[in-house]
C-alpha positions as CSV (number, residue, x, y, z in Angstrom):
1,X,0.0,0.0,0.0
2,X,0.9,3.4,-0.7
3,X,-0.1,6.8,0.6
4,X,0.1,10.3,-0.3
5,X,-1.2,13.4,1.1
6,X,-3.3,11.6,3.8
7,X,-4.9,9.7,1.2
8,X,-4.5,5.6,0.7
9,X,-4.3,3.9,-2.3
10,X,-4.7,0.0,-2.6
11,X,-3.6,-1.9,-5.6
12,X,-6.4,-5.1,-4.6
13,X,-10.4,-5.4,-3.5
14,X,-9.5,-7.5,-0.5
15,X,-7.4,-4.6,0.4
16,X,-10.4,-2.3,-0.2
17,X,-12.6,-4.4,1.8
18,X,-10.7,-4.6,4.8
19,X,-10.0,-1.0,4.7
20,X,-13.6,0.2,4.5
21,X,-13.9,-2.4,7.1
22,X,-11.2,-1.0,9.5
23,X,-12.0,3.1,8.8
24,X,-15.2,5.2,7.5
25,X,-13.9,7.5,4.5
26,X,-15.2,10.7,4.0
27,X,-14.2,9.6,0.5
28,X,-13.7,6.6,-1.5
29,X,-12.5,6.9,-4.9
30,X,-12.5,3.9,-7.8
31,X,-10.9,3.7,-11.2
32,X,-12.7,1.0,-13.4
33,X,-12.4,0.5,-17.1
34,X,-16.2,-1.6,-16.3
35,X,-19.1,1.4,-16.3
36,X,-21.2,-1.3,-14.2
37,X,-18.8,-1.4,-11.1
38,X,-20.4,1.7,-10.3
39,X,-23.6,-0.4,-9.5
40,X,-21.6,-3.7,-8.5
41,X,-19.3,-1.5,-6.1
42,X,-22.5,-0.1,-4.3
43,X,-24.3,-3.3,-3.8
44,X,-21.9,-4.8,-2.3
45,X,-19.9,-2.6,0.0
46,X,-22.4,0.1,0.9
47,X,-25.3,-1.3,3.3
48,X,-26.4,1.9,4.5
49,X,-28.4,4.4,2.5
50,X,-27.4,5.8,-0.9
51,X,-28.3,7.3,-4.2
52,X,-26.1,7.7,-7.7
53,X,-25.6,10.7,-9.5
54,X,-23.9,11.8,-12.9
55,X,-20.7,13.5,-12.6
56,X,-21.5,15.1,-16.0
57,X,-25.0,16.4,-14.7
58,X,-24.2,17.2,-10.9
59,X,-23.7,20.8,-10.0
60,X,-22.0,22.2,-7.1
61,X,-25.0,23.7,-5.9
62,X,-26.6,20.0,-5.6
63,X,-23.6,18.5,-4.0
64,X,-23.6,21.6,-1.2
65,X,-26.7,20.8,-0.5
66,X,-26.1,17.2,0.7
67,X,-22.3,17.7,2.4
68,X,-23.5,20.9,3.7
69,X,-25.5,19.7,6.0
70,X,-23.6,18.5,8.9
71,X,-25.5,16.5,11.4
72,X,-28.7,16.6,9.9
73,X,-28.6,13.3,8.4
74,X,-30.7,11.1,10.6
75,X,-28.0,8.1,9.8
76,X,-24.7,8.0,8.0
77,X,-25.5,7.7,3.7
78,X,-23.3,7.2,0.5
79,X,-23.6,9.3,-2.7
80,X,-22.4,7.9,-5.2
81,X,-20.9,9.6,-8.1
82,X,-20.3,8.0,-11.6
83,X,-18.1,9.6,-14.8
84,X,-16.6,11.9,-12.1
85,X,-13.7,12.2,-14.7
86,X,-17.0,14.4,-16.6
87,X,-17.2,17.0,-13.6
88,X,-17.0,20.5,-14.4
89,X,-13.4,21.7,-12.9
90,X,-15.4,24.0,-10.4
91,X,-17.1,20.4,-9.2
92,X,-13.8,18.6,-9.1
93,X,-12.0,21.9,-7.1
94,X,-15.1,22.1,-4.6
95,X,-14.5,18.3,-4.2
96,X,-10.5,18.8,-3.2
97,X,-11.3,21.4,-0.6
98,X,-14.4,19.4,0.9
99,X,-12.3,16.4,1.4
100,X,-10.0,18.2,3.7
101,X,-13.0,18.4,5.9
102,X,-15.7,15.8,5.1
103,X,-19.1,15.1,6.4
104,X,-18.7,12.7,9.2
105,X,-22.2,11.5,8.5
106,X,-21.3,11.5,4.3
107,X,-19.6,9.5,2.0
108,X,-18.9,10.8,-1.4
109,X,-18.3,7.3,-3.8
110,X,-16.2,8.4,-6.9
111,X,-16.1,6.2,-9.9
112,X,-13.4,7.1,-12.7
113,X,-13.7,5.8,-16.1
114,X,-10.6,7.2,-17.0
115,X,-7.5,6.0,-15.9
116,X,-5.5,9.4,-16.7
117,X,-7.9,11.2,-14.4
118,X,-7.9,8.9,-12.0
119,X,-3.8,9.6,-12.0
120,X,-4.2,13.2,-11.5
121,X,-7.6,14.0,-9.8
122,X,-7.1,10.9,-6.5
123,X,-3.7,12.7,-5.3
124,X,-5.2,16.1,-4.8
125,X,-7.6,14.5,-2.1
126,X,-7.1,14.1,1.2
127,X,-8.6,11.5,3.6
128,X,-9.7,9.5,0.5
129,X,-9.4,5.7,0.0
130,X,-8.4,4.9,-3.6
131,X,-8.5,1.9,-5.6
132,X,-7.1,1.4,-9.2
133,X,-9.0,-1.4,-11.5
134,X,-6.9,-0.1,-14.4
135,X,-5.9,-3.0,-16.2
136,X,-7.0,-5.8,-13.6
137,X,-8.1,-9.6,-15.5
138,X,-11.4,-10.6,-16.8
139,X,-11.4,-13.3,-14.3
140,X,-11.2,-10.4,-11.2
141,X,-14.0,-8.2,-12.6
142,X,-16.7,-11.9,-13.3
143,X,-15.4,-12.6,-9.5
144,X,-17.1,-9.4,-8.6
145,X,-20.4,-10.2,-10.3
146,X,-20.6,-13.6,-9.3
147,X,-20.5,-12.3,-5.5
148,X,-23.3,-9.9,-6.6
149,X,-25.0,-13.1,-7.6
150,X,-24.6,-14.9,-4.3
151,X,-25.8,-11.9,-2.2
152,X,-29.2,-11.7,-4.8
153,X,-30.0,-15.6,-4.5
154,X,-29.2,-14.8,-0.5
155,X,-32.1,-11.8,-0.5
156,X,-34.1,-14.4,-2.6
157,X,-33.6,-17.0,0.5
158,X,-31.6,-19.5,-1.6
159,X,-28.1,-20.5,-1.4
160,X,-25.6,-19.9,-4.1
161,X,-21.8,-20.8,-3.4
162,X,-19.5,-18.5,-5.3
163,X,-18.7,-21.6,-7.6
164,X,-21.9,-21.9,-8.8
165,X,-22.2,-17.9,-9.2
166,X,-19.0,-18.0,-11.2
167,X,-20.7,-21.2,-13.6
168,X,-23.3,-19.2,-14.7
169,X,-21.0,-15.8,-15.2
170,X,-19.0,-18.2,-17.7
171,X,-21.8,-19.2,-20.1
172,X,-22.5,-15.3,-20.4
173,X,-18.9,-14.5,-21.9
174,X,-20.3,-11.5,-24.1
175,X,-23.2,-10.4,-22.3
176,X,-23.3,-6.9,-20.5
177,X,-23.5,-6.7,-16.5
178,X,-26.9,-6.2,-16.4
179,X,-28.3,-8.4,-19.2
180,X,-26.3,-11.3,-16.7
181,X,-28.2,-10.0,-13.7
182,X,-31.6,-10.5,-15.6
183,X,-30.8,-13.8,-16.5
184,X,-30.3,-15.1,-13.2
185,X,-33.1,-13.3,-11.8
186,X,-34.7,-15.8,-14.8
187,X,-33.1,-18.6,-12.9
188,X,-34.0,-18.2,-9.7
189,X,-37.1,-17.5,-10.3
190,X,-37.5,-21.2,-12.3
191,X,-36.0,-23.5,-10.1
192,X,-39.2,-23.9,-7.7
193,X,-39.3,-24.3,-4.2
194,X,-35.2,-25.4,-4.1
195,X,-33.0,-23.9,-1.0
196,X,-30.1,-24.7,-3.0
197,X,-28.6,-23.0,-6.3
198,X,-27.0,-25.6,-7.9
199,X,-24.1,-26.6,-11.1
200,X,-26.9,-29.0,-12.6
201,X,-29.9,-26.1,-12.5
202,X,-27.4,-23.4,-14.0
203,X,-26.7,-26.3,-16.9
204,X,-30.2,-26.9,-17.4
205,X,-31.0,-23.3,-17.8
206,X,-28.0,-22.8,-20.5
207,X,-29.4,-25.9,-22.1
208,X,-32.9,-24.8,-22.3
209,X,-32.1,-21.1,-23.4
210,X,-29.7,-22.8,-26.4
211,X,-32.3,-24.8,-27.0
212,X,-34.7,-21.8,-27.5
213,X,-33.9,-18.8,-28.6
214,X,-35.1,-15.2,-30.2
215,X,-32.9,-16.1,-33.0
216,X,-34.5,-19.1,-33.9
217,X,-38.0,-17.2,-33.0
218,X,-37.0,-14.9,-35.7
219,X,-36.0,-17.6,-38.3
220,X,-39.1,-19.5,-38.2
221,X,-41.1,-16.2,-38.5
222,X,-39.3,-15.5,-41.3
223,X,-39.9,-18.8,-42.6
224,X,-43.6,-19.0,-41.6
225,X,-42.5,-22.1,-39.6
226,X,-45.8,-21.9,-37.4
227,X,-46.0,-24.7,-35.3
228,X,-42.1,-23.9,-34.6
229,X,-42.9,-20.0,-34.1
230,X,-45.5,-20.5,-31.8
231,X,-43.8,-23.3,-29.7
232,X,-40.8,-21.3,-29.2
233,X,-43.1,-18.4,-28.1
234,X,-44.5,-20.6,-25.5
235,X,-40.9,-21.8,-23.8
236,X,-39.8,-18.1,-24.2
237,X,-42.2,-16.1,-21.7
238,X,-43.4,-19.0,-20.2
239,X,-40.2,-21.0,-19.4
240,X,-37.9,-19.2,-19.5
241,X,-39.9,-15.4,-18.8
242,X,-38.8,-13.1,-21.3
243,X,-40.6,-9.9,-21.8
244,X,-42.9,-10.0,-24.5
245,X,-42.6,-6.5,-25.2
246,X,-38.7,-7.3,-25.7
247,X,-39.4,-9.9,-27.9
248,X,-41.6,-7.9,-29.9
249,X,-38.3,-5.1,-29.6
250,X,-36.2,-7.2,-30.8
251,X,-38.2,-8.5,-33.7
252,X,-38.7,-5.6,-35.3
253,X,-34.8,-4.4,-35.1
254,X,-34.6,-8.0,-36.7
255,X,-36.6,-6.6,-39.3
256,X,-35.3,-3.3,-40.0
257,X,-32.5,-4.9,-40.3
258,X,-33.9,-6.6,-43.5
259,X,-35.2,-4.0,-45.0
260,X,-31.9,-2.0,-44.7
261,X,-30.0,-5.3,-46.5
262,X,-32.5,-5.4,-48.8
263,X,-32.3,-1.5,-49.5
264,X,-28.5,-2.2,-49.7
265,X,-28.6,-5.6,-51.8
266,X,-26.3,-7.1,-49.2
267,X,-24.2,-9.7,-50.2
268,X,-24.1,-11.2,-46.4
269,X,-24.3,-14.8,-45.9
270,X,-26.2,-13.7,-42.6
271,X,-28.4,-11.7,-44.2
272,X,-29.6,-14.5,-47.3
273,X,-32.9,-15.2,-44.7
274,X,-33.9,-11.6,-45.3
275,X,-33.5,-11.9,-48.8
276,X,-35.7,-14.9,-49.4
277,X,-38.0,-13.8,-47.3
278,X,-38.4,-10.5,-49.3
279,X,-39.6,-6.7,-48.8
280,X,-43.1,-7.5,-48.6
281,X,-42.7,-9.8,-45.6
282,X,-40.6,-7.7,-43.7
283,X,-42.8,-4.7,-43.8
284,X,-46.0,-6.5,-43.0
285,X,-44.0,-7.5,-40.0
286,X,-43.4,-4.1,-38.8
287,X,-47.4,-3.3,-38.9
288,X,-48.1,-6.7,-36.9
289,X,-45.6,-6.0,-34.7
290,X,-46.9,-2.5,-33.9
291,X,-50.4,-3.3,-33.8
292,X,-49.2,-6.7,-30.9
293,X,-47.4,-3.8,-28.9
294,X,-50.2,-1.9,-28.9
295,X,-52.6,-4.7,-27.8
296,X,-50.1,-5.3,-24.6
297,X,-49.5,-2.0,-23.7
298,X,-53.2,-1.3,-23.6
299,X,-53.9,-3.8,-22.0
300,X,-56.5,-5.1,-24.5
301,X,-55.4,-8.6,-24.6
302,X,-53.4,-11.3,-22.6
303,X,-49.5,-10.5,-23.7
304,X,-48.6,-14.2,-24.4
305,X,-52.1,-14.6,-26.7
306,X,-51.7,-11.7,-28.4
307,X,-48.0,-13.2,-28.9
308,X,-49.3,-16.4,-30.5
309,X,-52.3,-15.2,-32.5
310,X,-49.3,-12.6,-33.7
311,X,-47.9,-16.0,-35.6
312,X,-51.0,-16.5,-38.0
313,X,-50.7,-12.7,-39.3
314,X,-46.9,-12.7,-40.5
């Protein structure tokens, strides 16, 4: 560990942990290449209460108002502040003089996107607990959302051990922080009345959701596979609970899509299903499409039948 001008810098998150641990911080500062650890950071190192602002958006006025008010705060809270390396420089210099006297009852939580601002902003604080995640491994960062897995099956009542949290981060190698996050809320909310999260339900979830996707939704519309369309609408919000206004969403980008290689006479290989399905198709499509999402959001008809009577009109 180093430290300069009353500040601490750790270079690890078990450092970080035991610090936050071992002192309050009037304020904590983190440098992360991941947007999300803003949110990942929060949920699992801040128990008390807190909200997130935009460093971009913030004004000094706002921020006065919260760590001007010593002792008013009925208990100790967190504000959380994300692209601080966005913060007008009057923001950033009213920052460097507050931290020489914080808000006992306060903590201001930086997140840095930048790893040059992060250099030259952290050693003008004083009092501060820094962390760098410049340049850390894939394997730390999916570490850090596999714990926020185990604490969300713990709030659900169900245990998760961090191997199994780490499983199911693996099978999602390309999917964002929070599309994760959704798709184990899917899980958990399949496996019944289980205490236990275990390796065989995270592989039989995988399995299932190979098994059926939007993708393959989209190529037997396309097709006018029926039988297949409507069956794989079924396993979709039913099984496996996907939002049928997302599936709609995602059917018509499908579909612009189309048009737009059509437009373009796209030589693609991924694109040939457009093709053969022609203009015509695609554009009648976008009217079903529009007229389902209509029917859901108005609450004129159930969301999964208006789903599956969808499949006859396209």
């Amino acid at each position: 560990m180093e430290s300069g001008q009353k500040s601490v810098y750790v270079k690890s998150v078990k450092d970080f942990v035991q610090r936050l641990e071992d002192q309050r911080f009037g304020i904590v500062v983190v440098g992360s290449s991941v947007f999300e650890d803003k949110d990942i950071f929060l949920e699992l190192y801040v128990s008390e209460k807190k909200r997130l602002l935009d460093g971009q958006r913030l004004t000094q006025q706002e921020l006065l108002s919260w760590t001007d008010n010593f002792g008013l705060f009925a208990s100790k809270e967190t504000i959380g502040i994300y692209q601080a390396e966005k913060m007008s420089p009057s923001l950033q210099e009213f920052i460097v003089n507050y931290s020489q006297r914080p808000n006992p009852q306060l903590t201001l939580f930086l997140f840095i996107n930048k790893a040059e601002f992060f250099s030259s902003f952290s050693p003008k604080l004083s009092q501060a607990l820094c962390l760098s995640l410049f340049g850390e491994y894939f394997a730390e960062r999916d570490s850090r959302i596999a714990q926020v897995l185990v604490k969300r099956a713990e709030d659900a009542q169900l245990s998760c051990s961090l191997g199994v949290a780490k499983l199911f981060v693996s099978k999602f190698p390309q999917a964002g922080v929070f599309e994760m996050f959704s798709e184990f809320q899917k899980l958990l909310c399949q496996i019944g009345d289980k205490e236990c999260l275990e390796a065989a339900d995270v592989q039989s979830f995988i399995e299932k959701k190979e098994a059926v996707s939007l993708w393959k939704l989209r190529d037997a519309l396309l097709r006018k596979e029926h039988t297949t369309a409507q069956s794989l609408i079924q396993a979709l919000v039913v099984d496996l609970g996907e939002d049928p206004l997302a599936i709609l969403n995602f059917l018509r980008n499908q579909y612009l899509s189309g048009l737009r290689a059509i437009a373009g006479q796209s030589k693609d290989r991924k694109m040939q299903i457009f093709l053969a399905a022609g203009e015509t198709t695609l554009l009648n499509g976008l009217n079903v499409f529009f007229h389902v999402e209509s029917l859901i959001k108005n609450n004129w008809q159930d969301a999964l039948l208006s789903l599956e009577t969808m499949v006859g009109r396209l």
